[in-house]
N, C-alpha and C positions, 0 to 999 in steps of 0.2 A: 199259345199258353194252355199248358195242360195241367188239371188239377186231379189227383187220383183220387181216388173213397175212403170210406175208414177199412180199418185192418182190424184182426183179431185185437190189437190195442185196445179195442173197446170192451174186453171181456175184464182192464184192468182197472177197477174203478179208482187207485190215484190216480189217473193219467187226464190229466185236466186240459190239454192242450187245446187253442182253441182251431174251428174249423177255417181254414184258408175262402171257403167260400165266402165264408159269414163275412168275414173281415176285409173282403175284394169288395163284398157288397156295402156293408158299414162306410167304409171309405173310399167309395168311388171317386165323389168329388174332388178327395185332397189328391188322391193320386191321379182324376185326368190333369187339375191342375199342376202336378209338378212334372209329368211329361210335355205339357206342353211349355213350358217355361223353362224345360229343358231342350227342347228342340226349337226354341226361339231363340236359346242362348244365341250370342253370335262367336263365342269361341268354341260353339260345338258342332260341329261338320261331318260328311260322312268317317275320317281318321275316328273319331271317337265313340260316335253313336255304335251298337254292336247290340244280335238280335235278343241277346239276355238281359237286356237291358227290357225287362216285359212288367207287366203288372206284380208279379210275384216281387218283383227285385225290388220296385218301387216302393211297394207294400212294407218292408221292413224300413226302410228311412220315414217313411209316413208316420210309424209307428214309434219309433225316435222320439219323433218330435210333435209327437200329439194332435199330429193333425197338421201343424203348421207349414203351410207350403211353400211360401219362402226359405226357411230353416231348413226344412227336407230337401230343397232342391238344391240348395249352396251345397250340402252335403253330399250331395246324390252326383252334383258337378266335380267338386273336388275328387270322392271318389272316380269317378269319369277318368281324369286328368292324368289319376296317379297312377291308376290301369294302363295309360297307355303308357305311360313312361315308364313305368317296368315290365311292359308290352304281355301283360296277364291276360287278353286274348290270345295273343299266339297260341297255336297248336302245340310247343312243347308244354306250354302251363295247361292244355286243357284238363286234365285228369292228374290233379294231383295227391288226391289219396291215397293214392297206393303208395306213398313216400313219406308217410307220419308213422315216422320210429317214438318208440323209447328211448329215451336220456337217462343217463348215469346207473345209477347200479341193477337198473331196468332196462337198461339197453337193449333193443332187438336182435335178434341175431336172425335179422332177415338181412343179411349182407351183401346177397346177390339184389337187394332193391335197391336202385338211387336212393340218396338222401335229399333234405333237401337246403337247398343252397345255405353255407355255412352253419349247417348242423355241427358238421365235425367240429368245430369252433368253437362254439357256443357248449358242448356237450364234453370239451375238454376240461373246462370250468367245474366240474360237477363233483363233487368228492365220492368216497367211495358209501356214504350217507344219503345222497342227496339223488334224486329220483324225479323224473316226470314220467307220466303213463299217461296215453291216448289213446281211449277204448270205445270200442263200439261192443256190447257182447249181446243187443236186441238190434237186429239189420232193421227196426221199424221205429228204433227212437233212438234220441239223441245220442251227440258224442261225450262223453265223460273223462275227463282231467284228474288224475293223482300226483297230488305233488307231494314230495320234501325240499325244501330250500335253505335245510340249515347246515347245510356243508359244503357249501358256494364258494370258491374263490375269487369275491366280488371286486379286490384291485386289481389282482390279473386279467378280469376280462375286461373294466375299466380300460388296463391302458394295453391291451392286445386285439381288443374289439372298439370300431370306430362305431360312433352314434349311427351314421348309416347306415354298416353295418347289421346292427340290432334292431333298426326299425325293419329292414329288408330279412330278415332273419323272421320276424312274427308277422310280416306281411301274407310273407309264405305259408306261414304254419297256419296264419287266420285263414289266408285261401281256401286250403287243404281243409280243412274244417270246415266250411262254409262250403263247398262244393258238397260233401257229406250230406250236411242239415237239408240245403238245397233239395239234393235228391230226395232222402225221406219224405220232407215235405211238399215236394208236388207229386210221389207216387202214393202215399196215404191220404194227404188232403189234410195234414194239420201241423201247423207251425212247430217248427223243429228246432231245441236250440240244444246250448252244450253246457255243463254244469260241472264246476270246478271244487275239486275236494281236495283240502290241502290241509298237512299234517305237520303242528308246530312243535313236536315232542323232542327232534334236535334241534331248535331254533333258539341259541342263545342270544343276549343281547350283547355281550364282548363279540359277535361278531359281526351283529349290524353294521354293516354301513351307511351312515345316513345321504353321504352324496349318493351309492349305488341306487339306494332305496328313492332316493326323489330323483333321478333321470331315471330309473325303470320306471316309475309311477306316468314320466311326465311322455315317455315315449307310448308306454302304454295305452295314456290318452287318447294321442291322435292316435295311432294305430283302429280303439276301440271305433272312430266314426268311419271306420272303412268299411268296417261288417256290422253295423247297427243292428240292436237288436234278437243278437244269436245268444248272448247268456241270459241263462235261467237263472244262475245264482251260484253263490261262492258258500264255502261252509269248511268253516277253518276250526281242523280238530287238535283236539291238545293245547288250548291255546292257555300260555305263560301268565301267571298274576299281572305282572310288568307290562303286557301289552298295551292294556289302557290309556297308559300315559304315551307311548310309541302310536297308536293309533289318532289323540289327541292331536298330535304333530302333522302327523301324514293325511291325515283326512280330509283337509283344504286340497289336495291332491287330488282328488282320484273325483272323475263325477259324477255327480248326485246321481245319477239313475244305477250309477253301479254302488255306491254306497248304501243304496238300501234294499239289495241283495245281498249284502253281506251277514252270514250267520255266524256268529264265537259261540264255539263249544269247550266247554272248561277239560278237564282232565276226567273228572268223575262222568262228567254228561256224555263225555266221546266213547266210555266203555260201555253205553245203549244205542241200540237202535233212532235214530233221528229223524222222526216220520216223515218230515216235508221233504228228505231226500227221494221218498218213495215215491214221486211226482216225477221225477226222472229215471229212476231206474227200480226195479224188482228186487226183494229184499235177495232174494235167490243168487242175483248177477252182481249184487255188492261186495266186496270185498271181506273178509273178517272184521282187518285191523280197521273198517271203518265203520263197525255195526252190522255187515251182513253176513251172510252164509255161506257165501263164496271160498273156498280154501284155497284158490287158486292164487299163488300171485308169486309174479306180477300178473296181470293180465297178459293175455297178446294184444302185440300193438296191431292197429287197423293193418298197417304195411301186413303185419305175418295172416290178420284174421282175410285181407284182399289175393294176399297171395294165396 
């Protein structure tokens, strides 16, 4: 286990991340105990065990769950489990960054890169509105999420897209991200996560779907205890008067530790600068339409910024 030093990051004083040392050493104890309570498991044998399986790894489940070592370790098991069965050690999963495209009218046109497993699928769904972007544009911090999701065709992917499907669809994409953060964080030596900005300015509520909305919510769940720990926070621009009462609903959904990373920015508030976003990224490498300086957009996706 190799932990790297700080980087010029430190000449940015938002950048608040904390040191991987400090927090190897803070929580020694919870994390010897949940390796060993992992490797006492008895459904855990050499198939499962795998050598990234280190303190660093542990360290984000620890941190989950507050310390708690039982909770961490369930977690830390099931992760285990699900790893192998869709065999995410193998050497074709081991690098999978270089394969997080752009979605819908931001789509990459790195086409000579694999995609990754039912992308095309998933990305057919996407109106000619509706956008994801996955950017890295500081190789020393985090990965960064733009979304639009108001031009979705959420019964077609309903009944064209199996629930499996969709969980194995962000399993991948969490991966890919997660191998990212990963690296950043043990070449600089500071906990690396990814921070999602989504823009509600075509998001009507004639087109919500409420079943879409709670099996996305509820897949997203589980999905979230696979990578524990990698968001920084969510910060939802343009957001609609009407949300309020939509939010009321859904919010039993979604769990508490991601619920209060959640920032709403009105209409008027989304055309300033929103400083706690400057915590993860440089007014500079922000985009316009979200407060920054950036003219560039879409972004390049990692796939085109790796290639």
């Amino acid at each position: 286990m190799k932990v790297g030093s700080d980087t010029d990051t430190d000449s940015d004083p938002h950048d608040d991340r904390p040191l991987v040392k400090d927090l190897l050493e803070q929580h020694a104890a919870s994390i010897d105990g949940v390796r060993q309570q992992i490797m006492s498991d008895e459904t855990v044998g050499k198939p499962l065990w795998n050598e990234r399986y280190d303190d660093i790894w542990i360290l984000r489940y620890v941190l989950s769950h507050k310390g708690n070592v039982e909770r961490a370790t369930k977690n830390a098991l099931k992760t285990m489990k699900m790893r192998d069965e869709m065999k995410l050690n193998n050497e074709e999963f081991s690098d999978m960054r270089r394969r997080l495209k752009n979605y819908g009218n931001c789509a990459s046109d790195a086409a000579d890169v694999e995609s990754l497993p039912h992308f095309d699928s998933f990305n057919s769904f996407l109106g000619k509105d509706s956008y994801i972007v996955l950017s890295q544009p500081d190789p020393d911090r985090g990965v960064l999420l733009y979304g639009d999701m108001g031009d979705v065709d959420m019964e077609g992917m309903m009944a064209s897209m199996s629930e499996q499907q969709a969980i194995e669809h962000l399993v991948y994409q969490n991966e890919a991200v997660y191998q990212i953060l990963d690296e950043v964080t043990r070449r600089t030596g500071k906990l690396t996560k990814l921070t999602r900005n989504m823009d509600f300015a075509n998001f009507s509520l004639f087109k919500l779907n409420y079943k879409f909305a709670k099996q996305t919510a509820a897949v997203a769940k589980d999905i979230e205890e696979y990578h524990p720990h990698v968001l920084a926070g969510i910060t939802i621009f343009n957001t609609p008067a009407w949300i309020n009462g939509i939010w009321t609903v859904m919010k039993p959904l979604f769990p508490k530790r991601v619920i209060g990373k959640i920032d709403f920015l009105s209409v008027k508030a989304s055309r300033k600068l929103h400083k706690p976003i400057l915590k993860h990224i440089s007014e500079a490498n922000l985009p316009e339409n979200f407060g920054g300086k950036n003219q560039e957009w879409p972004p390049p996706s990692i796939a085109e910024t790796m290639k």
